[in-house]
C-alpha positions, -999 to 999 in steps of 0.1 A, spaced: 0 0 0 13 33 -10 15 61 15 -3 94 6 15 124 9 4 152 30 -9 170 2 -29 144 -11 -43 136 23 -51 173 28 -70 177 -3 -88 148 2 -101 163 32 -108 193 19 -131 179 -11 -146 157 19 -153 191 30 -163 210 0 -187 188 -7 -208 191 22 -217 230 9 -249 234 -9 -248 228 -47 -255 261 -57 -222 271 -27 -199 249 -47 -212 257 -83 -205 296 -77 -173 289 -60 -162 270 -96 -175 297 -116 -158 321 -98 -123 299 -99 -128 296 -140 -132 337 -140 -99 339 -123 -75 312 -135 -49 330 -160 -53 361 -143 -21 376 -132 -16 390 -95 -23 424 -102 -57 412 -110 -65 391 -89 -56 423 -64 -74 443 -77 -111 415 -78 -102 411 -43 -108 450 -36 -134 448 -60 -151 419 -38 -143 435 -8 -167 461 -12 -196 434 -13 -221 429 13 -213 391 7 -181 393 15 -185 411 47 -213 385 59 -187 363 53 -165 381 75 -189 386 101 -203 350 104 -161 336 104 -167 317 75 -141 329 54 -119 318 81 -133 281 79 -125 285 38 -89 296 48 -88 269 73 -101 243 47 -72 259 23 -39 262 45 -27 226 42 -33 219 5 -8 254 4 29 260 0 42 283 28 42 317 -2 9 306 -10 -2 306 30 12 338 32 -7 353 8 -34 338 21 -30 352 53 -24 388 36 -56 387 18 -76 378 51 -57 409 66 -67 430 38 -103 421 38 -108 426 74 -97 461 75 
């Protein structure tokens, strides 16, 4: 038997996870993720101030869920990708 890597057993968990959200949760969340994907920093930056203006985002905020998502995230992430992470939690919260 082949041992999984901590990666592996991390995004395992976090599908396990994922798909426990509502349909329509997960559905958004890919149409969202095909929006971004080729995007360079700068605009991702920038969607992320763009999103931050949202009521969405700061129910999100308020109710701590966007700390669950971050939680769900952190282990599937290199440490430069945690750190950005952690930078764009900072950035929304002010």
């Amino acid at each position: 038997m082949q041992k999984k890597s901590l990666r592996e057993i991390a995004l395992e968990k976090a599908k396990q996870q994922a798909s426990q959200l509502p349909q329509d949760q997960i559905d958004h969340i890919q149409q969202q993720a095909q929006q971004l994907s080729g995007k360079s920093e700068a605009e991702l930056v920038r969607e992320i101030a763009r999103l931050k203006k949202t009521d969405q985002v700061w129910d999100m905020i308020r109710d701590n869920r966007i700390e669950q998502i971050a939680d769900q995230l952190r282990p599937i992430l290199d440490a430069e990708q945690q750190k950005k992470l952690t930078g764009i939690l900072e950035f929304l919260k002010k």
